[in-house]
TORROSE-342971 format. One record per residue: residue number from 1; residue in one letter; x negated, y, z of N, C-alpha, C in turn. Coordinates in Angstrom, 2 decimals, always signed. Each point is the difference from the previous one (the first is absolute). Layout:
N
 seq type    n_c1    n_c2    n_c3   ca_c1   ca_c2   ca_c3    c_c1    c_c2    c_c3
 NUM    a       X       Y       Z       X       Y       Z       X       Y       Z
...
% end
This chain:
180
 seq type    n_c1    n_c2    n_c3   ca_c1   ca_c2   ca_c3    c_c1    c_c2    c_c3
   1    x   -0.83   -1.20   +0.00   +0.83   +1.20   +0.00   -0.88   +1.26   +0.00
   2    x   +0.75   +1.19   -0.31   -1.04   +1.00   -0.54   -0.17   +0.55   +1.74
   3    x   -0.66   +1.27   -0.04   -0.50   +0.97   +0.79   +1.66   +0.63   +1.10
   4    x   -0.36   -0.24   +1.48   +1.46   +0.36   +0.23   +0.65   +1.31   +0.08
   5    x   +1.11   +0.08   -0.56   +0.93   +1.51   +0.00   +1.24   -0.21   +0.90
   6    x   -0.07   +0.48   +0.37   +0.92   +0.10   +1.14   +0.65   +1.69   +0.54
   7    x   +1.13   -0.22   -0.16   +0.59   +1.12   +0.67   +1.35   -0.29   +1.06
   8    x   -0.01   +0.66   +0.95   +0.88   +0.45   +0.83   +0.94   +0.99   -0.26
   9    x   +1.19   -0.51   +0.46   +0.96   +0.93   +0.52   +0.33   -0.13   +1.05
  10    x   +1.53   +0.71   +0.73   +0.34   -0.07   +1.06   +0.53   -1.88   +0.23
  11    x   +0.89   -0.14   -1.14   +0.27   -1.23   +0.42   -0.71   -1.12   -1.05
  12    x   -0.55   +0.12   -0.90   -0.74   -1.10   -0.76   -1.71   +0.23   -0.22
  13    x   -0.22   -1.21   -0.60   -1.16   -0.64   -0.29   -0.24   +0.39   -1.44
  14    x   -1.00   +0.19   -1.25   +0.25   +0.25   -0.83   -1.61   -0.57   -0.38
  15    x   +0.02   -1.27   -0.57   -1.38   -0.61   -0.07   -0.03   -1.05   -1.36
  16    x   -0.94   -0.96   -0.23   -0.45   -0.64   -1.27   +0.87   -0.83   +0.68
  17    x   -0.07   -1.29   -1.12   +0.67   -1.22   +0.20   -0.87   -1.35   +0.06
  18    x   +0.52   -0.33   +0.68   -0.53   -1.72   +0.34   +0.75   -1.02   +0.01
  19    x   -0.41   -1.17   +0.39   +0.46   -1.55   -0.91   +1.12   +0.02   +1.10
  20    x   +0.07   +0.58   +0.98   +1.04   -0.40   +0.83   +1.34   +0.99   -0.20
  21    x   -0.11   +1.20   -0.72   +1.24   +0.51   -0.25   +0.64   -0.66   -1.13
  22    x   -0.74   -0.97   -0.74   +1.10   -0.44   -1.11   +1.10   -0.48   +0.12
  23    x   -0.15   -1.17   +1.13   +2.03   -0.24   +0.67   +0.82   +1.16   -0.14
  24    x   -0.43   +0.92   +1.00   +0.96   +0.74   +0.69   +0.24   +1.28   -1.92
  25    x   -0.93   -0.05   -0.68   +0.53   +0.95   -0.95   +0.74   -1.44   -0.84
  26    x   -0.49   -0.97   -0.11   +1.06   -0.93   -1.22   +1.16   +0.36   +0.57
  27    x   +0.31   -0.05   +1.44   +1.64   -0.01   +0.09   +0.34   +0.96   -0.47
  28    x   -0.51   +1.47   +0.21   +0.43   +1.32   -0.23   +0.10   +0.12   -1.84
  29    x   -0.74   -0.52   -0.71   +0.49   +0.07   -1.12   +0.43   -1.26   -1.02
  30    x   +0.42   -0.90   +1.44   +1.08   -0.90   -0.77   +1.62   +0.16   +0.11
  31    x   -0.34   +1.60   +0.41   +1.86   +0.66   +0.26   +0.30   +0.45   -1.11
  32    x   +1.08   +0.13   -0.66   +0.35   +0.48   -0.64   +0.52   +1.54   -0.25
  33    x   +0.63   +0.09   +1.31   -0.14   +1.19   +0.00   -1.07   +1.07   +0.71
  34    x   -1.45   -0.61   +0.43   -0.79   +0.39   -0.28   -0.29   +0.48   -0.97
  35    x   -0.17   -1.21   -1.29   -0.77   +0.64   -1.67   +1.12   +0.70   -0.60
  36    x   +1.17   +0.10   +0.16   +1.02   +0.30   -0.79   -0.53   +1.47   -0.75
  37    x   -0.85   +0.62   +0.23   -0.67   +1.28   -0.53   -1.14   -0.12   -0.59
  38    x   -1.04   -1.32   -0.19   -0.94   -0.01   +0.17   -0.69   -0.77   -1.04
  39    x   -0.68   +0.18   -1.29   -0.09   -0.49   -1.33   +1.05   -0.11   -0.47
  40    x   +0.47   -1.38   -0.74   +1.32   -0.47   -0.29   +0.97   -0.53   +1.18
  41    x   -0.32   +0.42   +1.25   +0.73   -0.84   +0.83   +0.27   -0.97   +0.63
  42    x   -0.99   -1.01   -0.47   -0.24   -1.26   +0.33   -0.66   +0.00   +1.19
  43    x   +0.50   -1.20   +0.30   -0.82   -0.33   +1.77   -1.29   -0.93   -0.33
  44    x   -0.77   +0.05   +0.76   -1.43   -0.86   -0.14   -0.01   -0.87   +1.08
  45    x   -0.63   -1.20   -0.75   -0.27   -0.85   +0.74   -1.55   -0.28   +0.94
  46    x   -0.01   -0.80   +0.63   -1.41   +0.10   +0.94   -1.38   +0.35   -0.75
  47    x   -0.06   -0.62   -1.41   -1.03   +0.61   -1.05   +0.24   +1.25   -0.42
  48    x   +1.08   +0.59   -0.22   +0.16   +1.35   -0.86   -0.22   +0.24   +1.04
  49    x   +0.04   +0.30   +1.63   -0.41   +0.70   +0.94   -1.54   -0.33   -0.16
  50    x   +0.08   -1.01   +0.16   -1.54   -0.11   +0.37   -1.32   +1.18   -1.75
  51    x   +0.78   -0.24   -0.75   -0.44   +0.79   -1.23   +0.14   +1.58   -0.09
  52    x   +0.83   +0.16   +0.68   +0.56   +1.64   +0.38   -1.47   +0.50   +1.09
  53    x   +0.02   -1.00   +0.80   -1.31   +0.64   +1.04   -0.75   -0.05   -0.31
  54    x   -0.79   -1.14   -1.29   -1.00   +0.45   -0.15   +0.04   +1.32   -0.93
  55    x   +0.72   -0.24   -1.12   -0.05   +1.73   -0.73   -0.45   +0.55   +0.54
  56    x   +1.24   +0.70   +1.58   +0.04   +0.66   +0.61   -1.99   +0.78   +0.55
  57    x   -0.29   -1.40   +0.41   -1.49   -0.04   +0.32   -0.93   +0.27   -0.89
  58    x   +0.11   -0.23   -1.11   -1.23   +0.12   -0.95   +0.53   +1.23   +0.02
  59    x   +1.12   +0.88   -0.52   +0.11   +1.32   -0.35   -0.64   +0.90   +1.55
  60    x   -0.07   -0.46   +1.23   -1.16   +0.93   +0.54   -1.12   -0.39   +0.43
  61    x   -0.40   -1.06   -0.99   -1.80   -0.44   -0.23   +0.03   +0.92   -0.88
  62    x   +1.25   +0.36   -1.48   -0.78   +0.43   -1.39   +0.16   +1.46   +0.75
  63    x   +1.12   +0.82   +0.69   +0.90   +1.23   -0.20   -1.01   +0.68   +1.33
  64    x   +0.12   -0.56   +1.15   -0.46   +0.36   +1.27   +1.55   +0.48   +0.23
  65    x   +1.18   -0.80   -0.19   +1.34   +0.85   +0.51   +0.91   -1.52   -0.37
  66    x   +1.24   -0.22   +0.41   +0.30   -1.03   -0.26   +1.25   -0.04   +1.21
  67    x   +0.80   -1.15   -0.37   +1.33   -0.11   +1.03   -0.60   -0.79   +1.65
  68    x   +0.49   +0.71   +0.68   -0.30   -0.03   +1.53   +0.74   -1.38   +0.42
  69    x   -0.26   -0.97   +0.54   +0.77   -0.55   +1.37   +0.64   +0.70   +0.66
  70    x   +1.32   +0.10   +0.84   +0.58   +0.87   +0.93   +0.70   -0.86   +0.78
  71    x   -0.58   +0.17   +1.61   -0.06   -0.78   +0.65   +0.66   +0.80   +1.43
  72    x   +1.01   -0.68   +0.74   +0.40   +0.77   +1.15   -0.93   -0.44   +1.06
  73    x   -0.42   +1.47   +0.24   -1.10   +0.51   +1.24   +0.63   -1.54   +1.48
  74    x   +1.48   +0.70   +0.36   +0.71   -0.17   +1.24   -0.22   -1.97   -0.17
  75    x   +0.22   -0.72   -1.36   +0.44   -1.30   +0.40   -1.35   -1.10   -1.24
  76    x   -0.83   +1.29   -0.65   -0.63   -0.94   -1.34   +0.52   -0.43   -0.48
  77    x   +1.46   -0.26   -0.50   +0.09   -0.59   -1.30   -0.13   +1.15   -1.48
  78    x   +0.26   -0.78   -0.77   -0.23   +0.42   -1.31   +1.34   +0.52   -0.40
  79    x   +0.25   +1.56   -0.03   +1.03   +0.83   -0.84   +0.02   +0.02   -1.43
  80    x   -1.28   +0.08   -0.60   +0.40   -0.38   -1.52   -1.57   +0.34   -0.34
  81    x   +0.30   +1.19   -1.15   -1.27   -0.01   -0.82   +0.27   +1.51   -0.55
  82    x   -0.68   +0.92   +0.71   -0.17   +1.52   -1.04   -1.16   +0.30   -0.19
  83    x   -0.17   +1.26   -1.07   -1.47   +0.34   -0.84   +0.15   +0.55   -0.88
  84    x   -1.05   -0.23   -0.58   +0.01   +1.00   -1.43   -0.51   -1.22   -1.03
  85    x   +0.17   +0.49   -1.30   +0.36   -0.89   -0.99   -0.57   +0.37   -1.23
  86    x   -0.31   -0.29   -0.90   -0.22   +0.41   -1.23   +1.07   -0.23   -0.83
  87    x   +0.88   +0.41   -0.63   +1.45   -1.21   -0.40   -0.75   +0.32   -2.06
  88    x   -0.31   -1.20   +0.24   -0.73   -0.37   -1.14   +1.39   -0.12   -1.05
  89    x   +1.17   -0.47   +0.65   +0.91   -0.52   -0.55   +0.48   +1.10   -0.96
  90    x   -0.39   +1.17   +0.12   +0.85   +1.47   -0.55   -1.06   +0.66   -0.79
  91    x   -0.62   -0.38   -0.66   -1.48   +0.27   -0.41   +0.31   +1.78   -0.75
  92    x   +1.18   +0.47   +0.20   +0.07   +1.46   -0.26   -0.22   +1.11   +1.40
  93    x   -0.26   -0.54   +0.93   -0.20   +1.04   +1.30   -1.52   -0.25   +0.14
  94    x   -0.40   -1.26   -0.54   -1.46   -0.12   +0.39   -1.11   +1.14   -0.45
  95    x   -0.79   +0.43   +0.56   -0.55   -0.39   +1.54   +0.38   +0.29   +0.97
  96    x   +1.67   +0.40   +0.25   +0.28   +0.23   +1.24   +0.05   -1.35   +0.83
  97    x   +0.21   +0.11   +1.10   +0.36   -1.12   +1.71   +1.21   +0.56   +0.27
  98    x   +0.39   -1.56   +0.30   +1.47   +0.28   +0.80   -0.01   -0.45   +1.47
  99    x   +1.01   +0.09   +0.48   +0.22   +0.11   +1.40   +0.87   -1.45   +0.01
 100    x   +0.08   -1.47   +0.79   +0.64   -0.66   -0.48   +0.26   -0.71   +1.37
 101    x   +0.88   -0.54   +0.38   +0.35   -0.97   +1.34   +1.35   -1.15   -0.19
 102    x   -0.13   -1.28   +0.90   +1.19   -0.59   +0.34   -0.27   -0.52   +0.99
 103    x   +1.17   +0.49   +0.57   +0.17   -0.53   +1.50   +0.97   -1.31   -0.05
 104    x   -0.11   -0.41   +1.25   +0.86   -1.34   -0.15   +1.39   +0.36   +1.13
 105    x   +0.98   -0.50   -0.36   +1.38   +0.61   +0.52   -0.34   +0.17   +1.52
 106    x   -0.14   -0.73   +0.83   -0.04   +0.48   +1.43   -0.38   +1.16   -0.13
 107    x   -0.96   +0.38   -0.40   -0.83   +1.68   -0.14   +0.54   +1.17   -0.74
 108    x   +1.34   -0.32   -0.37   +0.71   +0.90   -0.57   +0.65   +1.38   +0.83
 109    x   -0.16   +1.08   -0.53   +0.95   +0.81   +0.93   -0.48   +0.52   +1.28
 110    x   -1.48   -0.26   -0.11   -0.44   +0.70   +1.43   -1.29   +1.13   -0.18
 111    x   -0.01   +0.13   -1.59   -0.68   +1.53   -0.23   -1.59   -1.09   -0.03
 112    x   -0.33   -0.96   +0.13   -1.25   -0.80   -0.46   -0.45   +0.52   -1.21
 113    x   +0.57   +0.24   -1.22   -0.48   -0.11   -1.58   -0.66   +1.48   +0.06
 114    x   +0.64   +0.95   +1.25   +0.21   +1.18   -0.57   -1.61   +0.23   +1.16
 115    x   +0.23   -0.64   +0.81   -1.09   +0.30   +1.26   -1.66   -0.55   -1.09
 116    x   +0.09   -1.08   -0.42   -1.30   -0.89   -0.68   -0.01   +0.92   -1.68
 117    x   +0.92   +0.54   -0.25   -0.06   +0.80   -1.53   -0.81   +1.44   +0.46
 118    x   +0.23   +0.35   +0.70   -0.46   +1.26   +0.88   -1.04   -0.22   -0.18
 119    x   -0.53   -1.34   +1.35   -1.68   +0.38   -0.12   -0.99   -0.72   -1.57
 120    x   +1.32   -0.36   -0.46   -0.78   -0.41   -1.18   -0.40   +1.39   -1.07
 121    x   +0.65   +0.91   +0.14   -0.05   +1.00   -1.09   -1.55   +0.63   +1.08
 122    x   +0.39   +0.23   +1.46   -1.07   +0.43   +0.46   -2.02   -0.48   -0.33
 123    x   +0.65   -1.27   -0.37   -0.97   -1.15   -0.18   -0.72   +0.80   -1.64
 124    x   +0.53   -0.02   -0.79   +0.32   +0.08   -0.88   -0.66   +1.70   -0.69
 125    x   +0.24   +0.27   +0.47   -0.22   +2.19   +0.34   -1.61   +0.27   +0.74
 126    x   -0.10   -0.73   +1.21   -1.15   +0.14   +0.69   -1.12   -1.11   +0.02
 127    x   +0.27   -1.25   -0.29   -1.18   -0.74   -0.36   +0.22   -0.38   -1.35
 128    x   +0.34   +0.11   -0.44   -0.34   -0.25   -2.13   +0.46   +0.81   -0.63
 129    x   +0.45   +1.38   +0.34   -0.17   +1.36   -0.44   +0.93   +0.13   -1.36
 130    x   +1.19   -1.08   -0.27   +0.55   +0.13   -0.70   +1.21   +0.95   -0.19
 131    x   -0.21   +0.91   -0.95   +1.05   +1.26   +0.11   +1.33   +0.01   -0.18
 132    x   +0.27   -1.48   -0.52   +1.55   -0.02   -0.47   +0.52   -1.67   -0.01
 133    x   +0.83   -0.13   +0.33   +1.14   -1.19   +0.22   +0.97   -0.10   -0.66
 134    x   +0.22   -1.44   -0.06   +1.31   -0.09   -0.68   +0.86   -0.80   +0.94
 135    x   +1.55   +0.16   -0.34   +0.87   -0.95   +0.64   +0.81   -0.32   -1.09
 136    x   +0.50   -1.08   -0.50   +0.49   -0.74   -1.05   +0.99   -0.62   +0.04
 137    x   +1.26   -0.08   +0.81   +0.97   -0.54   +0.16   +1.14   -0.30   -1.05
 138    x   +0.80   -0.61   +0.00   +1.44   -0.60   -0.87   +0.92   +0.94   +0.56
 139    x   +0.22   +0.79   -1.39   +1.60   +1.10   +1.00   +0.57   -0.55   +0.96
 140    x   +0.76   -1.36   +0.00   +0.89   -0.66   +0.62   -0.65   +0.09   +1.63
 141    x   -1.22   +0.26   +0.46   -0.71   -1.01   +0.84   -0.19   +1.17   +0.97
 142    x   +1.16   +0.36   +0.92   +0.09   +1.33   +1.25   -0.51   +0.06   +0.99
 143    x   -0.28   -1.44   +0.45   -1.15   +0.00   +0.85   -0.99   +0.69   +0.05
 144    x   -0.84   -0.28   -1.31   -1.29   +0.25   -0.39   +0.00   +1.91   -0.64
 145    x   +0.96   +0.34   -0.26   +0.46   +0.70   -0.56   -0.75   +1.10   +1.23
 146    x   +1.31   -0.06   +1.47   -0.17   +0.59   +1.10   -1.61   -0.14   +0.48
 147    x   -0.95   -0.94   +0.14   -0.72   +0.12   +0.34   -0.89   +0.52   -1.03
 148    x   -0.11   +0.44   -1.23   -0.67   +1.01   -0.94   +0.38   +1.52   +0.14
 149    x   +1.12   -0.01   +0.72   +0.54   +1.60   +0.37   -0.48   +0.01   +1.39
 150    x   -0.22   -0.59   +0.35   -0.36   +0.17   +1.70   -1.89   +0.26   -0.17
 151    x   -0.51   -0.80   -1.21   -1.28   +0.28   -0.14   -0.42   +1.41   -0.33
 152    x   +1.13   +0.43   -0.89   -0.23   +1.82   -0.54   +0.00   +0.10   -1.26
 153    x   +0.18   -1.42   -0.65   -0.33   -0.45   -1.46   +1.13   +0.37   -0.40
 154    x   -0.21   +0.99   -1.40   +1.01   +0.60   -1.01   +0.56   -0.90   -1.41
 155    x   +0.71   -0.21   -0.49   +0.44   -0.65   -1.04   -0.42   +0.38   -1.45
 156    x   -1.06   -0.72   -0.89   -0.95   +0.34   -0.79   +0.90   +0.19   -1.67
 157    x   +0.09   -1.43   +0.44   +0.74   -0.62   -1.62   +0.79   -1.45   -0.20
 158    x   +0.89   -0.14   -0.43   +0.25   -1.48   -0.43   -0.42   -0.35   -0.80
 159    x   -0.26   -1.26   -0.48   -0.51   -0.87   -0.83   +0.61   -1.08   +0.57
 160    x   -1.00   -1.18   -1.15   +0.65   -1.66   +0.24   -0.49   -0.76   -0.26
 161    x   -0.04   -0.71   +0.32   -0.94   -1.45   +0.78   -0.89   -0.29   -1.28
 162    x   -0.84   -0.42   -0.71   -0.45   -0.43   -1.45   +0.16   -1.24   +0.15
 163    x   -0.20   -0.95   +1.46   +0.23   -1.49   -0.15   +1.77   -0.53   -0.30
 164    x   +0.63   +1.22   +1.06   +1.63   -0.63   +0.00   +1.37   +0.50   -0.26
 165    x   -0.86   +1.61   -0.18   +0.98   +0.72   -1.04   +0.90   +0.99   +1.50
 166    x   -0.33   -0.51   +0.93   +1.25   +0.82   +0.91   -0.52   +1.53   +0.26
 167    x   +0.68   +1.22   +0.70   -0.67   +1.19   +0.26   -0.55   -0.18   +1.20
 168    x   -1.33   +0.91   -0.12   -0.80   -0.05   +0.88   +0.10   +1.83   +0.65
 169    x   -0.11   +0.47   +1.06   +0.21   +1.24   +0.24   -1.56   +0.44   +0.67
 170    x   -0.36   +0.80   -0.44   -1.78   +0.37   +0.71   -0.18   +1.27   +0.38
 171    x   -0.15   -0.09   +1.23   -0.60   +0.95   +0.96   -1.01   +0.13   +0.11
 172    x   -0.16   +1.35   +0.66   -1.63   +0.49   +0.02   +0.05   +0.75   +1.42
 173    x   -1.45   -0.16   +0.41   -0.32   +1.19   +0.78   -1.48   +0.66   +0.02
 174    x   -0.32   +1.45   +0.11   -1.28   +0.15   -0.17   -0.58   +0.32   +1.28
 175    x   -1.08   -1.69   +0.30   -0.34   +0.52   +1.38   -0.77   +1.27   +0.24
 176    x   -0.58   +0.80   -0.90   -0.55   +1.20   +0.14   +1.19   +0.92   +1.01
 177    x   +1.15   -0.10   -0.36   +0.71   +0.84   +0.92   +0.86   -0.72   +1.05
 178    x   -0.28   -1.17   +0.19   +0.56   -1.10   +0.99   -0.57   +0.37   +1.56
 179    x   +0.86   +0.27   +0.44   -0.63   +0.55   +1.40   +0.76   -1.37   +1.27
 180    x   -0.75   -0.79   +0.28   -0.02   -1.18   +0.81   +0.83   +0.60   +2.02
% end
C-alpha cells in the first residue's frame, strides 16, 4: 500500500484502503440502491469491489489523490468510500477531478458525505493545490445533488454519459475562492 494519507474530521476517519475493508465495502456496493447513481447502476460483486479498490489505489500511486476509506471515528466501521477522481469516463471535462462518494444505507442522512466531501475539497485545495473540482451527478439523484450545494459547487453544464446515453449534470467549484 502506498504512503499513508489520512485525514480527520470531527466524526470520521478518511484514509487508504486495505484487504480488510473489502467485506464491509462488497456489502455497501452490493446495494442497489447504493449504485442506483453510480456508472450504469449495477451492483458489484466481491471482485468488482475488490477491482474498484485497486483502481482506486493505483490512481493515488499514479495521481497522489484518489478515493478515501471513510471510516467512523466513534465505532471503526467502514461508511463507504469518498475522494477525488479523475472520471476518465467523460473524457470532455478532462483534465478536470471530480469529487465522488458512496455510502452504504446505514450512513445515510447524517451529513457523513457532506462532513468527508468537505475535507476532501480541503484535501484537495491545500495539499495537491488543485484549483478546480468537479461534481457530476444524474439530475434525478437529490441526494447527491444537496450535498454539491452544501459544498458551494455551482451548476456548470449538462451533458451525457458517452458510455449510456443518460444526462449527466456537472458542477464546479473554484477552490481559489473556496473558503473552508
Amino acid at each position: 500500500m502506498g504512503a499513508m494519507t489520512e485525514i480527520h474530521t470531527p466524526r470520521l476517519l478518511l484514509r487508504r484502503w486495505d484487504d480488510d475493508d473489502l467485506i464491509a465495502l462488497s456489502d455497501i456496493t452490493a446495494d442497489p440502491h447504493v449504485m442506483r447513481w453510480i456508472g450504469d447502476g449495477s451492483v458489484l460483486d466481491g471482485d468488482g469491489t475488490a477491482e474498484a479498490v485497486e483502481r482506486w489505489e493505483e490512481e493515488w500511486d499514479d495521481e497522489g489523490f484518489g478515493v478515501f476509506a471513510v471510516e467512523l471515528l466513534g465505532s471503526g466501521e467502514l461508511a463507504g468510500a469518498v475522494g477525488l477522481s479523475v472520471p476518465e469516463y467523460l473524457p470532455e471535462v478532462l483534465p478536470d477531478v471530480e469529487i465522488t462518494w458512496r455510502l452504504g444505507r446505514p450512513f445515510w442522512g447524517q451529513g457523513y458525505a457532506s462532513e468527508a466531501a468537505q475535507a476532501t475539497l480541503e484535501f484537495a485545495l491545500q495539499d495537491r493545490g488543485l484549483d478546480r473540482v468537479l461534481g457530476i451527478v444524474r439530475p434525478e439523484d437529490a441526494a447527491s445533488k444537496n450535498v454539491l450545494r452544501k459544498l458551494g459547487m455551482e451548476p456548470e453544464r449538462q451533458t451525457a454519459h458517452p458510455a449510456y446515453g443518460f444526462p449527466l449534470d456537472v458542477h464546479s467549484i473554484d477552490l481559489t475562492e473556496y473558503q473552508a
